[in-house]
C-alpha positions in Angstrom: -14.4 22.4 -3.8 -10.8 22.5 -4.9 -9.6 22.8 -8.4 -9.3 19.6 -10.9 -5.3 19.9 -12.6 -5.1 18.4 -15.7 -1.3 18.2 -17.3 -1.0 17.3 -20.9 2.4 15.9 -21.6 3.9 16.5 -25.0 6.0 13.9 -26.5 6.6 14.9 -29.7 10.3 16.5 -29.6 9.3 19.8 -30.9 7.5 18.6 -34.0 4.4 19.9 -34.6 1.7 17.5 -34.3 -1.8 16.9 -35.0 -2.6 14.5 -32.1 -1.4 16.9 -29.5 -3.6 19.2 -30.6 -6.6 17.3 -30.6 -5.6 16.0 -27.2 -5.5 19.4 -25.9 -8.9 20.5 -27.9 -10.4 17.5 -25.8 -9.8 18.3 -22.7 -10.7 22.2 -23.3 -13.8 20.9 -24.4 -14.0 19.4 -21.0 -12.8 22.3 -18.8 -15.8 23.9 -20.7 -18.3 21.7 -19.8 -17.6 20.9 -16.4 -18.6 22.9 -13.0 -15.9 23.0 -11.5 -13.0 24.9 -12.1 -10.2 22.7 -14.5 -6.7 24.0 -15.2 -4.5 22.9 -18.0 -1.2 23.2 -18.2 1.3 21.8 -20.9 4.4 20.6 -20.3 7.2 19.8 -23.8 8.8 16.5 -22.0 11.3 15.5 -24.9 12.3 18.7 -26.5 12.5 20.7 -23.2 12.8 18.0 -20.3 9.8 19.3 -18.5 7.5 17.2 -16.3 4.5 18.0 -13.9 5.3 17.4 -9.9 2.9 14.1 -9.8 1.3 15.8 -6.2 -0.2 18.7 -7.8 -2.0 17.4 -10.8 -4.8 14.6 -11.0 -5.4 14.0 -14.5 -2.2 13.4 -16.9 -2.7 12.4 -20.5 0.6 11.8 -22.1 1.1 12.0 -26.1 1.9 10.3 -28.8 5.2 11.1 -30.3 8.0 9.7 -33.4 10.9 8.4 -32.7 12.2 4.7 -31.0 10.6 4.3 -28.2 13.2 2.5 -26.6 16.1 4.3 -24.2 18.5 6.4 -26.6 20.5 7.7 -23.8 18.5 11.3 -22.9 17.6 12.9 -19.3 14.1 12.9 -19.9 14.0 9.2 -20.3 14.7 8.5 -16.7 12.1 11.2 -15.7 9.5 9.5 -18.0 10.3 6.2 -15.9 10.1 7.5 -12.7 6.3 9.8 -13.4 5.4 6.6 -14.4 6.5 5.1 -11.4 5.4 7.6 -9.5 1.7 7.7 -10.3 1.8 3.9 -9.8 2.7 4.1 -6.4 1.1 6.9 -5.0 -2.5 5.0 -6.4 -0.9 2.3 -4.0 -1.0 4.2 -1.2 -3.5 7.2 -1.4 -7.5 7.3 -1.3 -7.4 10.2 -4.0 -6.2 8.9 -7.4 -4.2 10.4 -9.9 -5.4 9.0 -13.3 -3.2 8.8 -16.7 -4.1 8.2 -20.5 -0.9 7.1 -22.5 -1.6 7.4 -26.0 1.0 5.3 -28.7 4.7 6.3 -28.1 3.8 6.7 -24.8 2.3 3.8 -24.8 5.1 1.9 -25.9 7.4 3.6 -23.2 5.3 2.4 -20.3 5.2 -1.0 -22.0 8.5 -1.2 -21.8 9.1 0.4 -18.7 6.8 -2.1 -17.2 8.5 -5.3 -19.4 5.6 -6.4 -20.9 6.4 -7.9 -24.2 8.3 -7.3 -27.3 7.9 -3.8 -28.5 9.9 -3.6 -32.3 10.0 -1.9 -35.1 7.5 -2.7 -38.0 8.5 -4.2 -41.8 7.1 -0.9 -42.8 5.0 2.4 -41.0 1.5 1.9 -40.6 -0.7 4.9 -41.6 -4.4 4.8 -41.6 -8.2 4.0 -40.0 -7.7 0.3 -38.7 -10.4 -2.0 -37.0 -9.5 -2.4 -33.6 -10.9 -5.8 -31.7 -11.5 -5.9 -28.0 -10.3 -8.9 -26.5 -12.6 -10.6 -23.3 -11.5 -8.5 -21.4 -12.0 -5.5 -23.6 -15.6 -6.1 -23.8 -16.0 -5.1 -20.4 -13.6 -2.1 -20.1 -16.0 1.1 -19.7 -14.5 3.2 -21.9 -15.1 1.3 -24.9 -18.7 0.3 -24.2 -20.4 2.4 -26.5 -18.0 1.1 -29.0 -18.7 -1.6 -31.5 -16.6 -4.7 -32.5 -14.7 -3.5 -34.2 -14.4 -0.1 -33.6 -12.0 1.8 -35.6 -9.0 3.7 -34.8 -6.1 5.7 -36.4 -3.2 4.1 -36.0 -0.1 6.2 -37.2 3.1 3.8 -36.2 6.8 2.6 -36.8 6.7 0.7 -33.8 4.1 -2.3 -32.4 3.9 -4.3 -29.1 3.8 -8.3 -30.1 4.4 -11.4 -27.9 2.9 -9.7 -24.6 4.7 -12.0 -21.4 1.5 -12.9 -20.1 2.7 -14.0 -16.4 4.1 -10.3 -16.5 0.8 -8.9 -16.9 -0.5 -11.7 -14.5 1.6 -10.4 -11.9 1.1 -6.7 -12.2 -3.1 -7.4 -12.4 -2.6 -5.8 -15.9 -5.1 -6.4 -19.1 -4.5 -6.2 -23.0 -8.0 -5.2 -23.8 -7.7 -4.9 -27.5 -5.6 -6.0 -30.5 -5.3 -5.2 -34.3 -7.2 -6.9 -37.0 -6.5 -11.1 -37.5 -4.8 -11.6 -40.8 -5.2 -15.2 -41.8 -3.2 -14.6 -44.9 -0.1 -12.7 -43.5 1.7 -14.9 -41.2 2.1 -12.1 -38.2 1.4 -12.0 -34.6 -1.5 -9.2 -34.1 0.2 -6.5 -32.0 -1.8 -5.5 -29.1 -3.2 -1.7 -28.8 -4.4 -1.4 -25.8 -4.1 -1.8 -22.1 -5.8 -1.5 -19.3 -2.6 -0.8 -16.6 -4.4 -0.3 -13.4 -7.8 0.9 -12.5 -6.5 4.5 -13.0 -3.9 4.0 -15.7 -4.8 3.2 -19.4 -3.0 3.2 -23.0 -4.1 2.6 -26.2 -1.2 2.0 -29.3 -4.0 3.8 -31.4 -4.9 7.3 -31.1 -8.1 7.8 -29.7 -8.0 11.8 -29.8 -7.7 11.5 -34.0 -10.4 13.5 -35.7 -10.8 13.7 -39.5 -9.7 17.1 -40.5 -6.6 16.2 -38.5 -6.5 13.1 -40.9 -6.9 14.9 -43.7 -4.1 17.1 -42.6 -1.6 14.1 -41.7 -2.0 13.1 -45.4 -0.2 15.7 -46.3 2.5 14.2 -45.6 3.7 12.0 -48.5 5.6 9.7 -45.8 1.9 9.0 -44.2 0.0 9.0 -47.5 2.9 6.8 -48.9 2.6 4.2 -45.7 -1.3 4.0 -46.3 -1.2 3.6 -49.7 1.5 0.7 -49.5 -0.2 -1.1 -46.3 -4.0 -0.7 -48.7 -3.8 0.2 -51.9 -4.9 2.8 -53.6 -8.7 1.5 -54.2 -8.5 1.7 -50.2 -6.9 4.7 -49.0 -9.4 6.2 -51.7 -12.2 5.1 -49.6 -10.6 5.3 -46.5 -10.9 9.5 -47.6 -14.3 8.7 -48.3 -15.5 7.5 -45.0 -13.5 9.6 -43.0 -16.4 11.5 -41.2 -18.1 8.6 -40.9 -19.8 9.0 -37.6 -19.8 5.2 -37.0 -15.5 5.6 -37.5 -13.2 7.7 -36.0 -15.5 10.7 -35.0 -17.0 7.8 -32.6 -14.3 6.8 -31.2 -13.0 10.2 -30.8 -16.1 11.4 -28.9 -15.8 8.1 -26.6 -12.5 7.0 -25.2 -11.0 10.0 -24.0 -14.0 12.1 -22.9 -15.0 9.2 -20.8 -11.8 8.1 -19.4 -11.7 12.5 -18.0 -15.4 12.0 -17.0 -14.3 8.8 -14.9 -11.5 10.7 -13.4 -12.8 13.8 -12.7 -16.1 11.7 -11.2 -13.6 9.6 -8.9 -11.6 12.6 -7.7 -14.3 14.4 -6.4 -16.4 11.4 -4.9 -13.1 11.0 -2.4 -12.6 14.4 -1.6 -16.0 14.8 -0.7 -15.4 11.5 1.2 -12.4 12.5 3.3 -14.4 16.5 3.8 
């Protein structure tokens, strides 16, 4: 049985980062777990222009990450397009799959990449634990189904994804399989958070890999604990401390979407190797 090569991309431009961390605690959690042998290996995309060679890795989960995620001009965007590219093709054309988990900025660069809709910048940055709806088609994506509606999410943003062009997605066979909250009251479109790219490529706006000491941590920083404060309320964020651990909230959510999604992979991978033996 040959080794399982997971590659965690980082995205956030040599600032330290809570996500990243708990994206990387995940998936040593899984090469724990798991029976067969699982390397990881790290690669700093923005801040050192470093990207995995597509062929030798079969799981990539890519990062969330600050900044506009629109093209500012730098090498590593090109590279970013063409890994995306990449992975899309070769799922096209080979039996054994690579699989990919973009989480929020890179999110947003693949939806763009891809021309799916209008990704812009926010009135102001949204900080917090949101509900998250699944659309139709969210309802049956597998790595939500333990998941209720709502299910909750952190969503840490300057950026959102509205007016998806739906022949786009038609055309590619891609899904937006949840959305943000309806607010009758505020006269905005509800910006989707995730998609469903290809049968081996997801993305969520949110960040799925959020736990709450790494919450607790982010609100630290008076720029996020400002945002949720203005986007709540104080009565709010105050409770939104309070049912941090809730294990209905984020803790679910973190033990479901991203274990599953490397479960899936890893479960796919080795069912065509053994295959083509």
């Amino acid at each position: 049985m040959r080794d399982l090569r997971i590659a965690l991309l980082d995205m956030n431009n040599n600032q330290t980062n809570q996500g990243f961390k708990n994206i990387r605690e995940i998936s040593e959690a899984f090469q724990k777990q798991s029976e067969e042998n699982i390397s990881i290996e790290i690669f700093d995309v923005r801040y050192k222009n470093e990207f995995p060679d597509v062929e030798k890795f079969d799981i990539f989960i890519s990062s969330g990450g600050p900044g506009n995620p629109h093209r500012e001009g730098f090498e590593w965007e090109d590279k970013f397009a063409g890994f995306l590219d990449t992975v899309y093709e070769y799922n096209q054309q080979n039996e054994i799959k690579k699989f990919l988990f973009l989480v929020c900025h890179s999110f947003q660069l693949a939806s763009i990449h891809w021309d799916l809709g209008n990704i812009c910048k926010r009135k102001s940055y949204s900080f917090g634990v949101m509900p998250v709806h699944k659309t139709e088609e969210g309802e049956q994506e597998f790595l939500f189904k333990n998941l209720p509606e709502p299910f909750y999410a952190v969503d840490s943003r300057a950026y959102q994804f509205i007016e998806p062009n739906h022949e786009r997605f038609e055309e590619l066979g891609m899904k937006i399989v949840a959305i943000e909250k309806f607010r009758p009251h505020v006269n905005l479109e509800r910006a989707v958070m995730a998609i469903r790219f290809s049968d081996e490529i997801f993305g969520t706006q949110f960040h799925p890999e959020a736990n709450p000491e790494g919450m607790i941590e982010n609100l630290k920083d008076e720029k996020n604990k400002t945002a949720m404060i203005e986007n709540f309320g104080m009565e709010k964020y105050l409770e939104t401390i309070d049912r941090m651990d809730d294990e209905d909230k984020i803790m679910l959510t973190q033990s479901q979407i991203l274990p599953r999604f490397l479960r899936f992979a890893k479960k796919n991978i080795l069912k065509e190797i053994e295959a083509m033996a």
